[in-house]
C-alpha positions as CSV (number, residue, x, y, z in Angstrom):
1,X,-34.7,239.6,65.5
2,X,-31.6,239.2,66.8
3,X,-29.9,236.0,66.0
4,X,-29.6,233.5,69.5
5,X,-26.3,231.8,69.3
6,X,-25.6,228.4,71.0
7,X,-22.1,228.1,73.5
8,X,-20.6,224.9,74.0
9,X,-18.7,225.1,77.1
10,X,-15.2,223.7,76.0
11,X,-13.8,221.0,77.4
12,X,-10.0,220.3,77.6
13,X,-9.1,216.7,76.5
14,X,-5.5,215.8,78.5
15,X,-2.9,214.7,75.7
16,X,-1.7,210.7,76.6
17,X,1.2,210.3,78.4
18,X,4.4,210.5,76.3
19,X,7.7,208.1,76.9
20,X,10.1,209.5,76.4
21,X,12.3,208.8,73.4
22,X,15.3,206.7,74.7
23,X,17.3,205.1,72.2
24,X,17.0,201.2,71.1
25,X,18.5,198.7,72.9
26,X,19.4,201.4,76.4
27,X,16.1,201.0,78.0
28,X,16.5,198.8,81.3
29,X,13.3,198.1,83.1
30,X,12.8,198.8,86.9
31,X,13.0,196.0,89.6
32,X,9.3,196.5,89.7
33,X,8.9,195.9,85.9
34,X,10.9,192.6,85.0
35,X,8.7,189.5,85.2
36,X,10.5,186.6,85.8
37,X,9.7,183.4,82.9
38,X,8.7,180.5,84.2
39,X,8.7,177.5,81.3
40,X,6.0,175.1,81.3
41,X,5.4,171.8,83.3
42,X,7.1,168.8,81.1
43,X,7.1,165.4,82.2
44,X,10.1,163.3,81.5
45,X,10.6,159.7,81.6
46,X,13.7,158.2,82.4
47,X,15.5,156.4,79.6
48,X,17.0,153.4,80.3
49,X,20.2,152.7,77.9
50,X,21.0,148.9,77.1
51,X,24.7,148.7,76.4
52,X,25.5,144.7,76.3
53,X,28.6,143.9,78.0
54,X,32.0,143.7,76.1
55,X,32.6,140.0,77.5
56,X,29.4,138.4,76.2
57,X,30.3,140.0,72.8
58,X,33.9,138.5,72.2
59,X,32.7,135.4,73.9
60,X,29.6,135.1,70.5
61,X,32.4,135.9,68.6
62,X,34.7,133.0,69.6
63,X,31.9,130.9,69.3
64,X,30.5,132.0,65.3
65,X,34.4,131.5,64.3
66,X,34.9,128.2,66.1
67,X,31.5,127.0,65.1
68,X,31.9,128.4,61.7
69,X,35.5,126.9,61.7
70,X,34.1,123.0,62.9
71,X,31.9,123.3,59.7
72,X,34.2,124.5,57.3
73,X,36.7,121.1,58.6
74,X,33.2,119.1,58.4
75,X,33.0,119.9,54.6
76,X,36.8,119.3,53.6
77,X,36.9,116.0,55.3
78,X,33.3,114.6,53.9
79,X,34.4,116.6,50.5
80,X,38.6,114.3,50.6
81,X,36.5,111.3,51.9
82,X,34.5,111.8,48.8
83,X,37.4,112.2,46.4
84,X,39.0,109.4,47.8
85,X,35.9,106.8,47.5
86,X,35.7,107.6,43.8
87,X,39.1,107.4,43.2
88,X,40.3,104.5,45.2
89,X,36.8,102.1,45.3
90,X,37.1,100.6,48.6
91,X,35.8,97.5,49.5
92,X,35.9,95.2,52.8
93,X,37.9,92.2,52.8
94,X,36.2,88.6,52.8
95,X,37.1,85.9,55.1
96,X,36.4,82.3,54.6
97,X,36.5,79.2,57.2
98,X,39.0,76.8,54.9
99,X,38.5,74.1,57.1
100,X,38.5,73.1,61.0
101,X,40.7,70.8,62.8
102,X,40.6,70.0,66.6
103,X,44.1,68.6,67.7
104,X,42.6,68.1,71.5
105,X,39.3,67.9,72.9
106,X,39.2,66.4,76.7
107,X,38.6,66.7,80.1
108,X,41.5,67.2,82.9
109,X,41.1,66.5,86.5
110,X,39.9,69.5,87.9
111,X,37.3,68.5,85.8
112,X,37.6,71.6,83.4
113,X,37.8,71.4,79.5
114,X,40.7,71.5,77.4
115,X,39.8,72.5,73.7
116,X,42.9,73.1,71.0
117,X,41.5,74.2,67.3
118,X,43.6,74.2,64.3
119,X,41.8,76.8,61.9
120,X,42.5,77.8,58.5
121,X,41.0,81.6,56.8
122,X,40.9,82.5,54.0
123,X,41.6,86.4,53.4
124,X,40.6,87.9,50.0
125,X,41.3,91.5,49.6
126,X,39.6,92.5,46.5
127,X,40.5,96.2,46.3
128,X,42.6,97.5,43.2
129,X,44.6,100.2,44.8
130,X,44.3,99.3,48.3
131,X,46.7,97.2,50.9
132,X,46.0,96.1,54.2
133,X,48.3,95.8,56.9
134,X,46.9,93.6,59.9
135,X,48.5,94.6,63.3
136,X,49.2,92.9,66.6
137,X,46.3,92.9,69.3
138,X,43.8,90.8,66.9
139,X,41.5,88.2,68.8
140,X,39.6,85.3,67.6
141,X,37.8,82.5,69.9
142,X,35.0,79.9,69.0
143,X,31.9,79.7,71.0
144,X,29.4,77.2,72.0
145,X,26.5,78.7,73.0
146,X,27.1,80.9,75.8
147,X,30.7,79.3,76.4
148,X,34.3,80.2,75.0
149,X,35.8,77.1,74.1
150,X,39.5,78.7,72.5
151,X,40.7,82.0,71.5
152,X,44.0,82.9,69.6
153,X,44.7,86.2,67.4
154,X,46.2,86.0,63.5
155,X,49.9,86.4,62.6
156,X,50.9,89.9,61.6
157,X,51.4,90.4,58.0
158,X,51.1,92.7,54.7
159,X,48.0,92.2,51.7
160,X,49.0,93.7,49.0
161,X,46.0,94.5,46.6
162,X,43.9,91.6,45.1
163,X,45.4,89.4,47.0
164,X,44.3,86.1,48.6
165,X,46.3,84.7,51.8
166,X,45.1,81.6,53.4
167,X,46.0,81.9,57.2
168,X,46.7,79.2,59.8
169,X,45.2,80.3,63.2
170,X,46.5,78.1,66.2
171,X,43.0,78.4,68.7
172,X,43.2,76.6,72.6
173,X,41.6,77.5,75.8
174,X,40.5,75.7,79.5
175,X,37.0,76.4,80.6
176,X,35.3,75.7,83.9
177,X,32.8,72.8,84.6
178,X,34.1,71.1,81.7
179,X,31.9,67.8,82.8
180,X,28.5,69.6,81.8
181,X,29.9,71.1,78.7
182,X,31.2,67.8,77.5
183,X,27.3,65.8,78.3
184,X,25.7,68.9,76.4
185,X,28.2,68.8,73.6
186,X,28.3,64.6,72.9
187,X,24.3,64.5,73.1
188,X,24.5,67.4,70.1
189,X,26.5,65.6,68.4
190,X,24.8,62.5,68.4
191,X,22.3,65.0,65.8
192,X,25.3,65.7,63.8
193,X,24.7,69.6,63.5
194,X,27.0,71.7,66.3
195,X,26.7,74.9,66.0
196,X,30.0,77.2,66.7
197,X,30.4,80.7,66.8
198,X,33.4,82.2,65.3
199,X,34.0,86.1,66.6
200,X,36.8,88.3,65.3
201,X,37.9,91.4,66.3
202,X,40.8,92.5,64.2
203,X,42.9,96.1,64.0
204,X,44.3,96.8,60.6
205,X,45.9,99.6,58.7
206,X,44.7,101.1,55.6
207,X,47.4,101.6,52.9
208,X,46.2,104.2,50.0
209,X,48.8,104.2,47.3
210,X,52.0,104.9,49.6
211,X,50.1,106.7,52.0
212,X,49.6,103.8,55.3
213,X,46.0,105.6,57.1
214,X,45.0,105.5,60.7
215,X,44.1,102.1,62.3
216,X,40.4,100.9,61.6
217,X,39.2,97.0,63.3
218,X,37.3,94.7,61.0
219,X,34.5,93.1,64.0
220,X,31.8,90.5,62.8
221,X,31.8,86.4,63.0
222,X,31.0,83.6,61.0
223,X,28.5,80.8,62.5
224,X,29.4,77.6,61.8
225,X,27.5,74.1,61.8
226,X,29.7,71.0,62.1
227,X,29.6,67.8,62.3
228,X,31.5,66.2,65.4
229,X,33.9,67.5,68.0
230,X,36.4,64.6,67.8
231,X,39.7,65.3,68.5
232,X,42.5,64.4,65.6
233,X,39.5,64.7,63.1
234,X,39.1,66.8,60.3
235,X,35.8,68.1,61.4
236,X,33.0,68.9,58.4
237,X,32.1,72.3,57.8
238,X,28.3,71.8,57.0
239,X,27.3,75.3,56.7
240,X,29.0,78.6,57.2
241,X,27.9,82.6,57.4
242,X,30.5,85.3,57.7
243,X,29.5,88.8,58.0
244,X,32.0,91.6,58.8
245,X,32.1,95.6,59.1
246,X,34.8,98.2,59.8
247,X,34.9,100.4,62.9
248,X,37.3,103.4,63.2
């Protein structure tokens, strides 16, 4: 029996297109072929740059150095005042009423009041290393309540250190409705307590070793209580407060 063989028709498989070999790099793609890049969507903020003017800056400046300069000149004056407080001791002069004499005490007539003081102080200066020089432009008057009877000013002079100077003070003045000043005045005296205000306002110079300092005043009063206003009397000093301060 003869032996039945199977055909297969053959089929032709087409070999995959081929490109051809061009060397590296030489290829250059048709107009057709080149795809053009387009990068992604970003979104961008705008950026705002803060660049402080150059003025405002040296202006700080100046004022950290002259700020810083005022502080510095604050701590070498409080650091010589301090040196020379421990070194030199200050204290304020005292000033006593001596006594009180009234030369003239009447009425003119315009009717005003004629008043004439004699006054004597007594200046201590009780400082070791310290002088004090009292300068022109001083002024001392004596009040009775509201009313400026006299005024005058102290001599100028030198006080050398511990040093007590008793001073003569030459008071007068003229004041208005002399006639009402004079009732009020005798029926207080009839009491035998007149009170009198003694204000003083006095510029002096303060002399450190041989170094003379910047002017200072010495302001304050004493309040005094006497016992008549007659004139070409030596008037009684019944009671008598001083108080006193400086002021540069």
């Amino acid at each position: 029996m003869a032996d039945h063989q199977k055909i297969h028709p053959v089929v032709e498989v087409e070999a995959p297109p081929t490109r051809p070999l061009v060397a590296h790099g030489s290829y250059k793609p048709e107009k057709c072929e080149q795809v053009l890049y387009q990068p992604p969507f970003r979104r961008t903020f705008p950026v705002a740059h803060s660049n402080p003017p150059k003025k405002r800056s040296c202006c700080c400046k100046c004022m950290c150095w002259t700020i810083s300069l005022l502080i510095l000149l604050l701590i070498i004056i409080g650091i010589t005042a301090a040196i020379l407080y421990v070194v030199f001791k200050p204290k304020l002069p005292q000033y006593l009423i001596d006594s009180l004499r009234i030369s003239n005490f009447k009425l003119n007539f315009d009717m005003s009041l004629y008043a004439k003081f004699d006054v004597k102080i007594i200046a201590n200066n009780p400082n070791k290393k310290i002088g004090i020089y009292y300068e022109k432009g001083s002024q001392l008057s004596v009040w009775y309540s509201s009313t400026k009877l006299c005024h005058g000013s102290l001599p100028k002079f030198y006080q050398g250190h511990q040093n007590t100077t008793l001073i003569n003070v030459a008071l007068s003045g003229q004041t208005r409705a002399g006639s009402t000043l004079m009732a009020a005045l005798q029926e207080q005296q009839q009491t035998g307590r007149i009170p009198l205000d003694l204000n003083v306002d006095v510029p002096v110079s303060i002399k450190l070793g041989k170094l003379k300092l910047m002017k200072v005043r010495i302001l304050g009063g004493c309040m005094l209580i006497v016992d008549s206003l007659s004139a070409n009397n030596l008037i009684s000093i019944k009671a008598s407060t001083c108080k006193f301060r400086l002021k540069l």
